[in-house]
N, C-alpha and C positions, 0 to 999 in steps of 0.2 A: 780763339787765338791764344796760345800759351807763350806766359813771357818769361820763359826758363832766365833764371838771372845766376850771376855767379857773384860771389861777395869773399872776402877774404876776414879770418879771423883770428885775432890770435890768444893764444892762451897766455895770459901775463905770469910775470915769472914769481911772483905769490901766490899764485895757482898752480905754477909747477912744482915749486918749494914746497907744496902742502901734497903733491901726488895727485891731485886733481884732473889728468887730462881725459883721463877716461870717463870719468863721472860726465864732465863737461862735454865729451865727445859723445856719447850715451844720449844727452841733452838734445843735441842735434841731431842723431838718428831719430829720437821717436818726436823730435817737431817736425820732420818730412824732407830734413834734409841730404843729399849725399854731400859724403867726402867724396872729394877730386883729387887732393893732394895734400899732403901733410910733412911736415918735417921740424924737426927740433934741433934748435941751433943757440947758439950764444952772438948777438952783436956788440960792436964796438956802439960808443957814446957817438963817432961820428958819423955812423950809418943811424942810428935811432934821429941822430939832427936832420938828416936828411929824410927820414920818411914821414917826422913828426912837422915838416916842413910850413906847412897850412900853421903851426900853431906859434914860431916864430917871435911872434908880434906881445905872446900875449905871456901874463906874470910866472907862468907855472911849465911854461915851455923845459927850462935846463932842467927842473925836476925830472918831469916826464922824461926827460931824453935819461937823465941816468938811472931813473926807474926801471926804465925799457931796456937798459943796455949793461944791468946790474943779476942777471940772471940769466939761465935756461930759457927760452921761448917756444913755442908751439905755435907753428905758422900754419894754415889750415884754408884751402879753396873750397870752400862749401858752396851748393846748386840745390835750386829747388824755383818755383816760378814766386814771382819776389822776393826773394832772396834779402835784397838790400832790408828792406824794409821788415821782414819775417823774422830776421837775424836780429834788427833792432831790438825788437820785440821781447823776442827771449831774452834779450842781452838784462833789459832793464836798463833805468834810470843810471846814471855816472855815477851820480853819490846810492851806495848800495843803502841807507838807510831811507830812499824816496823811491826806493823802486820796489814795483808789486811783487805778490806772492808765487812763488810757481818759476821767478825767473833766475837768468843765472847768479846777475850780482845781489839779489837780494839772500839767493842761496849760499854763496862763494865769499862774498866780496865782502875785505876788511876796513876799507875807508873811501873814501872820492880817490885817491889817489892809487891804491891796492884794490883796486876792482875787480881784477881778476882777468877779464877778457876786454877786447877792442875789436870792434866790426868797420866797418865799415860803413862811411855815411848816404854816399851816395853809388851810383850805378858807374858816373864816372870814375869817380876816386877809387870804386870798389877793382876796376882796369887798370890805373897805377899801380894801386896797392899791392896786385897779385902781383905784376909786371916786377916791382919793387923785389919781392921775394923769390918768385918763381922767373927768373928771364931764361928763355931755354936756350 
C-alpha cells in the first residue's frame, strides 16, 4: 500500500538572500523527492500572519511573520510516500545548532530564527499549506 504524501516547503528568505535554492532543491532530489511545483515570490507581513496562523498565540509569532514577509521566498510542493514526515527529517531540528548532520538546517541555517527552510508539520496542515500558496 503506498502512501504517496505531498508536503509543502519553503525556502526561507536567508536562504534565498544567500542563492541557496538550488543547493537546497538538489537536497530534495537525491532524498527521493519530486518537485510538483515551485514558485518564488515576495509576501506581504499580512499574508505571512495568516499562514503563520497556528502560531498566533505564541512570543515569537510577529517576528516570524516579518521574517517571512522580509524577503524573496521559494514556495515548493514536494511528493514522495511520506512525505510529511521525510521532509522533516531532512529539514532538521528548528534551532540549526540541535539538528543532525547531513541535514538542511544543520547545513544552511543561521539561527532558530534564519533556519533557512519550513515544511510542513503535518499531512493535514501540509493540504492548507499548499492550498495557502498554490489555490488554482
Amino acid at each position: 500500500m503506498s502512501n504517496l504524501e505531498q508536503t509543502l516547503s519553503i525556502i526561507k528568505p536567508d536562504a534565498v538572500e544567500r542563492n541557496l535554492e538550488n543547493e537546497i532543491k538538489e537536497m530534495f532530489k537525491s532524498n527521493g523527492f519530486t518537485i510538483l511545483k515551485e514558485k518564488k515570490i515576495k509576501i506581504e507581513k499580512s499574508e505571512a500572519e495568516k499562514f503563520y496562523k497556528v502560531h498566533q498565540t505564541k512570543p515569537f509569532y510577529s517576528d516570524l511573520c516579518d521574517y517571512l514577509s522580509s524577503g524573496p521566498i521559494v514556495v515548493i510542493v514536494l511528493e514522495k510516500e511520506n512525505a510529511v514526515l521525510g521532509n522533516r527529517e531532512l529539514m532538521g531540528a528548528t534551532n540549526p545548532k540541535d539538528a543532525e548532520e547531513g541535514t538542511i538546517r544543520k547545513k544552511y541555517g543561521i539561527s532558530i530564527d534564519k533556519n533557512s527552510v519550513h515544511g510542513s508539520d503535518s499531512v493535514e496542515n501540509a493540504k492548507i499549506e499548499i492550498d495557502f500558496f498554490f489555490k488554482d
